[in-house]
C-alpha positions as YAML, in Angstrom:
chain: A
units: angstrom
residues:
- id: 1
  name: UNK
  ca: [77.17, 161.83, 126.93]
- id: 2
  name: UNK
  ca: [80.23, 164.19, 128.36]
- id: 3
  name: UNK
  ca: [81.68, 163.61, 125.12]
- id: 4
  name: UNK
  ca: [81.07, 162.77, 121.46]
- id: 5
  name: UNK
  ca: [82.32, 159.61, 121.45]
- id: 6
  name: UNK
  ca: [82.74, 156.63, 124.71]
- id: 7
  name: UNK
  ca: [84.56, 153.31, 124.28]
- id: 8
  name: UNK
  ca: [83.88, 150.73, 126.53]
- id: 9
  name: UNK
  ca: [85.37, 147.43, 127.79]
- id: 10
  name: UNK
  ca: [82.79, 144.62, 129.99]
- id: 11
  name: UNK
  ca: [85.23, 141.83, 131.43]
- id: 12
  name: UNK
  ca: [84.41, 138.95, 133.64]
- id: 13
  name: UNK
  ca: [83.59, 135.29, 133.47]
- id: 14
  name: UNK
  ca: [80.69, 134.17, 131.35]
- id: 15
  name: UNK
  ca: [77.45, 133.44, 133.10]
- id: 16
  name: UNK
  ca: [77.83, 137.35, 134.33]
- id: 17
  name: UNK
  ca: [75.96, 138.71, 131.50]
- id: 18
  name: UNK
  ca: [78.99, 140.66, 129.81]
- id: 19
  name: UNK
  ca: [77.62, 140.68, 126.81]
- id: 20
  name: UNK
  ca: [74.13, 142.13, 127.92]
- id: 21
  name: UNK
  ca: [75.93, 144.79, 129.15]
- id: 22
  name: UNK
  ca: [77.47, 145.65, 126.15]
- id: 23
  name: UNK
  ca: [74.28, 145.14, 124.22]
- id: 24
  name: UNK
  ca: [72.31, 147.03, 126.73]
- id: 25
  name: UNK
  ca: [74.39, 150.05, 126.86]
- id: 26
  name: UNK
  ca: [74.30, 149.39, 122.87]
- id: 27
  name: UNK
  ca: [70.75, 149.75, 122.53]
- id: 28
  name: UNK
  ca: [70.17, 152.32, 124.78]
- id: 29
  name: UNK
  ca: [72.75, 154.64, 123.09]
- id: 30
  name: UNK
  ca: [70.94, 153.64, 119.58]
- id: 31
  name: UNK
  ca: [67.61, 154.72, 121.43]
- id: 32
  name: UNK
  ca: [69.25, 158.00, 122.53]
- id: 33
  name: UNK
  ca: [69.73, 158.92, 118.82]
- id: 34
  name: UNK
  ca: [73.93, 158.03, 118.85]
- id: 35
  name: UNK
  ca: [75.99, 155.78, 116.69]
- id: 36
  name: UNK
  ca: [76.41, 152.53, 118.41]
- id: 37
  name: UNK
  ca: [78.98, 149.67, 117.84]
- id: 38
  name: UNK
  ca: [78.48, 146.52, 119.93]
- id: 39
  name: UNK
  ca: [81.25, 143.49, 119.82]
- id: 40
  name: UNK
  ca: [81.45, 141.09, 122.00]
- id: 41
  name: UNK
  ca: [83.92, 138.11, 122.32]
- id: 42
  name: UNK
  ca: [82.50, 134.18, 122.62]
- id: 43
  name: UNK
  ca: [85.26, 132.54, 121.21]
- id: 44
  name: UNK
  ca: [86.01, 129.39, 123.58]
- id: 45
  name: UNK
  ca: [84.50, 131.43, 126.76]
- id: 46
  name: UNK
  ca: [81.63, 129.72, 128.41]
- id: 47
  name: UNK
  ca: [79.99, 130.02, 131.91]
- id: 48
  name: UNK
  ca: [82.68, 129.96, 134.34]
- id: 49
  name: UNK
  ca: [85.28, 131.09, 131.84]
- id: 50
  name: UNK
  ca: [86.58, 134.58, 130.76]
- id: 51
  name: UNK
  ca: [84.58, 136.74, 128.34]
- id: 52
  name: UNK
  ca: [84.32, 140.61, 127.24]
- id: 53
  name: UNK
  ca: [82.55, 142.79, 125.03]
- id: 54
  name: UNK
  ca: [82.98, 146.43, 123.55]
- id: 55
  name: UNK
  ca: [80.74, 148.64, 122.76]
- id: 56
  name: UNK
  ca: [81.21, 152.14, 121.59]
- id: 57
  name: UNK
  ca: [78.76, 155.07, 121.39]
- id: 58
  name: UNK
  ca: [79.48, 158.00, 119.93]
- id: 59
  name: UNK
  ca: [77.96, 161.33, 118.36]
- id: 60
  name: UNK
  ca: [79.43, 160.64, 115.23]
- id: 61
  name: UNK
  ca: [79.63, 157.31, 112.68]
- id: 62
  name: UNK
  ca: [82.26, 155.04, 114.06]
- id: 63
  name: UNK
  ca: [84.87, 153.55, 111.96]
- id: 64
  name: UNK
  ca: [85.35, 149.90, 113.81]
- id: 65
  name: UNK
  ca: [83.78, 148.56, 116.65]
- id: 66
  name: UNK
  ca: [87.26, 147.50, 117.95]
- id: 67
  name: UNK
  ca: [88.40, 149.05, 121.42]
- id: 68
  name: UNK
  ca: [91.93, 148.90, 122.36]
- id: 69
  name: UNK
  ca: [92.06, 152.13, 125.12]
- id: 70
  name: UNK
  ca: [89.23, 152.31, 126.99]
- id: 71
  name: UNK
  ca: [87.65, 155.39, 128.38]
- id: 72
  name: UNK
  ca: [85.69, 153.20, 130.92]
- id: 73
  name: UNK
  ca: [86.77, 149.64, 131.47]
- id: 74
  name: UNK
  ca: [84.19, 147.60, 133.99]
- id: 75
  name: UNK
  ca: [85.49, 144.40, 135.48]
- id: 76
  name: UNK
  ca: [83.78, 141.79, 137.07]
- id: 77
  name: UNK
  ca: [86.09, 139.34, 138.46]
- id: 78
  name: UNK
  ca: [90.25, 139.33, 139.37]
- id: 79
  name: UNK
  ca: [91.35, 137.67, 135.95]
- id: 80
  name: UNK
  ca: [89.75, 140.51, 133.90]
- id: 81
  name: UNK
  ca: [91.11, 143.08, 136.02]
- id: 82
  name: UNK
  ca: [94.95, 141.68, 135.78]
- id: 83
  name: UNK
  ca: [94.56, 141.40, 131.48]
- id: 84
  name: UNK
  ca: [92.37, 144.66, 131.00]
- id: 85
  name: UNK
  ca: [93.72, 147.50, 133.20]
- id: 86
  name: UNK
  ca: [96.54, 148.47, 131.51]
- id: 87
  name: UNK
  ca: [94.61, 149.04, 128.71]
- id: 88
  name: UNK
  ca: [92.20, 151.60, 130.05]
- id: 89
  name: UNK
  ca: [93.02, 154.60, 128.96]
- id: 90
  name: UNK
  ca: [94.90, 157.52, 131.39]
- id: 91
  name: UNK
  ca: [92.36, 158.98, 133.20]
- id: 92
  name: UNK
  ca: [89.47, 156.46, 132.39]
- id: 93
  name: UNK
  ca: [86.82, 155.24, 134.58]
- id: 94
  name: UNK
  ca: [87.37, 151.34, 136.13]
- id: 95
  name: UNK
  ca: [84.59, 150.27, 137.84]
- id: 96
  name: UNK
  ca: [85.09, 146.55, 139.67]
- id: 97
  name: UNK
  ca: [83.33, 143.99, 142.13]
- id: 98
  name: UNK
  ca: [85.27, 144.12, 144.81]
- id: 99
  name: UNK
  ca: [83.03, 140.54, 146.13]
- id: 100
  name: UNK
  ca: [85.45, 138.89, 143.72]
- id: 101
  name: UNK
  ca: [88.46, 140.77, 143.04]
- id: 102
  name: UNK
  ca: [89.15, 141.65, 147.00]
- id: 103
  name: UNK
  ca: [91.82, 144.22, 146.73]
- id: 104
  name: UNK
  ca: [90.82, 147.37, 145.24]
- id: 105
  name: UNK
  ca: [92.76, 147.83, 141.74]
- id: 106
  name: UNK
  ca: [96.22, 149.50, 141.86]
- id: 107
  name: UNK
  ca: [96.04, 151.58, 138.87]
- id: 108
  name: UNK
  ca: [96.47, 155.12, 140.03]
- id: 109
  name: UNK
  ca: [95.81, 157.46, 137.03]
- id: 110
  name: UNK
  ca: [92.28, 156.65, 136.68]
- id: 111
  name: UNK
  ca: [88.73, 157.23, 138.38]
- id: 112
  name: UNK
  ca: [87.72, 154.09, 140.36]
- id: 113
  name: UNK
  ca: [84.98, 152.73, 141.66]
- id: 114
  name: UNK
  ca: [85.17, 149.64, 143.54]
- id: 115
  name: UNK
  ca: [82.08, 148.35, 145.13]
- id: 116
  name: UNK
  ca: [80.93, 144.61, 146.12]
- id: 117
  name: UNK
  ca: [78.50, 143.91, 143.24]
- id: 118
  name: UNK
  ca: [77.99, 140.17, 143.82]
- id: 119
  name: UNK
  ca: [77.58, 140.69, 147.45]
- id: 120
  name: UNK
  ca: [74.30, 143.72, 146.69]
- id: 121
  name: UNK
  ca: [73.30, 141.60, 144.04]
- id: 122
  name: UNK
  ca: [72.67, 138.86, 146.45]
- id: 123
  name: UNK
  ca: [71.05, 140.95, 148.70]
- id: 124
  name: UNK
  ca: [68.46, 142.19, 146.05]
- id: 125
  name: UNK
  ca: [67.95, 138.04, 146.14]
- id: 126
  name: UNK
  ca: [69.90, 137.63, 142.93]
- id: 127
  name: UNK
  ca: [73.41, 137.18, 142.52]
- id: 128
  name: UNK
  ca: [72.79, 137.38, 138.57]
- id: 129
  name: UNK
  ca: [72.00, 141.17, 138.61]
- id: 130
  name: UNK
  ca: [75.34, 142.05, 139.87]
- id: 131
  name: UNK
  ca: [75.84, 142.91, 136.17]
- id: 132
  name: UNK
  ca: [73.60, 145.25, 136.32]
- id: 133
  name: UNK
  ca: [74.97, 146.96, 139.95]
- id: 134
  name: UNK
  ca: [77.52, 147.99, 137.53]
- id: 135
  name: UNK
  ca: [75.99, 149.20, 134.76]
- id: 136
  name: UNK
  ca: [74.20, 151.48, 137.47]
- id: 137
  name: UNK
  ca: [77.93, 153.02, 139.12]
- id: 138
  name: UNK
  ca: [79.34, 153.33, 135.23]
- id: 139
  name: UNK
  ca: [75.92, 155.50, 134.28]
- id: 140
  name: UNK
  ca: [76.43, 157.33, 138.17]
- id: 141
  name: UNK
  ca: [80.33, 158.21, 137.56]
- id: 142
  name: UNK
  ca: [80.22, 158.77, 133.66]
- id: 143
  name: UNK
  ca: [77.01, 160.34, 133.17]
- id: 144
  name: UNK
  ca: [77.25, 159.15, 129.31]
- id: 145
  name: UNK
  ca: [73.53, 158.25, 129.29]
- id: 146
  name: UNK
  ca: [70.54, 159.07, 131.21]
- id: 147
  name: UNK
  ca: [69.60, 156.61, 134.02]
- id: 148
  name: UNK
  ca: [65.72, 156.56, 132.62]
- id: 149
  name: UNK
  ca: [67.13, 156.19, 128.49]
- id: 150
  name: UNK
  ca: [69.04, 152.76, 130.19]
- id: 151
  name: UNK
  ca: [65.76, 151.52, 131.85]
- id: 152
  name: UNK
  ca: [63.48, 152.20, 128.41]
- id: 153
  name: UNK
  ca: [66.42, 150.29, 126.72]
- id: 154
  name: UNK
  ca: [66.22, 147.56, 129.46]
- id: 155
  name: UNK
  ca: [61.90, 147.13, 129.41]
- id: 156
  name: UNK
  ca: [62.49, 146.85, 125.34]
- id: 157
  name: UNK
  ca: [65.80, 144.16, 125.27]
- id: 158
  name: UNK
  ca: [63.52, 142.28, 128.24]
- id: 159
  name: UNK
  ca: [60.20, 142.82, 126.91]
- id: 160
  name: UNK
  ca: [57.59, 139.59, 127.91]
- id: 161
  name: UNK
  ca: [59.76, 139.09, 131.08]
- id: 162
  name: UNK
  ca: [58.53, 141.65, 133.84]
- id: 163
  name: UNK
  ca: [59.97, 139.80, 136.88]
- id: 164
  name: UNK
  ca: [63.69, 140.17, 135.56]
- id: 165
  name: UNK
  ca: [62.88, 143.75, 134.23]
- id: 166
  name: UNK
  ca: [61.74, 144.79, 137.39]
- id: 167
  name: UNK
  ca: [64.81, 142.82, 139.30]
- id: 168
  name: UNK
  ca: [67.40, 144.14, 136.82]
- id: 169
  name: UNK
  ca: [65.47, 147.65, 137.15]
- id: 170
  name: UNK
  ca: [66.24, 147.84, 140.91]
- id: 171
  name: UNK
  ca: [69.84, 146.58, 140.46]
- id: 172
  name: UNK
  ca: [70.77, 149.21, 138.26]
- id: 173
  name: UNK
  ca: [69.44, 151.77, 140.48]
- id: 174
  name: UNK
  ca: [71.29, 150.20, 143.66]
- id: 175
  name: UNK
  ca: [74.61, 150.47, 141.47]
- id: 176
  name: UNK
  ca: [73.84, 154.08, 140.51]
- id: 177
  name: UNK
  ca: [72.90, 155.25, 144.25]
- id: 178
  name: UNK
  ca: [76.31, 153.09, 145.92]
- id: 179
  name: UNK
  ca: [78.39, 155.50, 144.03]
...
């Protein structure tokens, strides 16, 4: 991690595997030897409606798993984008899917990465991993975790199910080298 401590916002409609994001970057922070808070948001989202999580992972214990300013705020579709980027914080990373936002985001005082996850994903033969496309350019651009302490952390939450380890495996490392 560049720094003790990382809060982190996953937006985008559910059926995009928010929350495994979340919970992924969770576990493999809690693997790393970090304190980990992981919260997502169900409420009244389904598939095809909106839905976020927040995880933090820090050096030190963590108070509340709540995240209100961001230091890296990944969106997956336009709606997310439009309610979440004024909260990242000045300076944060915003990494979005271009495939469905279009136009890259306008906020100026931040490091973005913009890249058409849905559209790789699909090439990889799964439109499902874009998820995972992103998890990839956050680890590239951040450097908060290791690439190979996010792929132990993926075999373990996916353990029994080799074919989508190995397709999630490749997605992350397509995200990580587009950046």
């Amino acid at each position: 991690m560049k720094n003790d401590s990382t809060k982190i916002v996953f937006a985008g409609f559910g059926g995009q595997g928010i929350m495994f994001m979340g919970k992924l970057l969770a576990q493999a922070g809690m693997m790393s030897g970090h304190h980990v808070t992981w919260m997502p948001s169900y409420g009244a989202e389904v598939r095809g409606g909106t839905a976020y999580s927040m995880t933090k992972i820090s050096d030190r214990e963590i108070a509340s798993p709540i995240v209100t300013n961001p230091d890296i705020l990944v969106v997956m579709n336009k709606p997310s984008l439009l309610k979440y980027e004024k909260k990242l914080k000045k300076g944060g990373i915003l990494i979005s899917n271009r495939s469905l936002i279009g136009a890259p985001p306008k906020r100026r005082n931040a490091i973005t990465v913009d890249i058409p996850m849905t559209d790789m994903a699909s090439k990889l033969g799964n439109t499902r991993c874009a998820n995972m496309i992103a998890i990839g350019a956050m680890l590239k651009k951040s450097k908060m975790l290791s690439m190979k302490n996010v792929i132990s952390a993926l075999k373990f939450m996916l353990s029994g199910k080799e074919d989508l380890f190995l397709i999630n495996k490749k997605a992350l490392e397509k995200g990580y080298s587009a950046v």
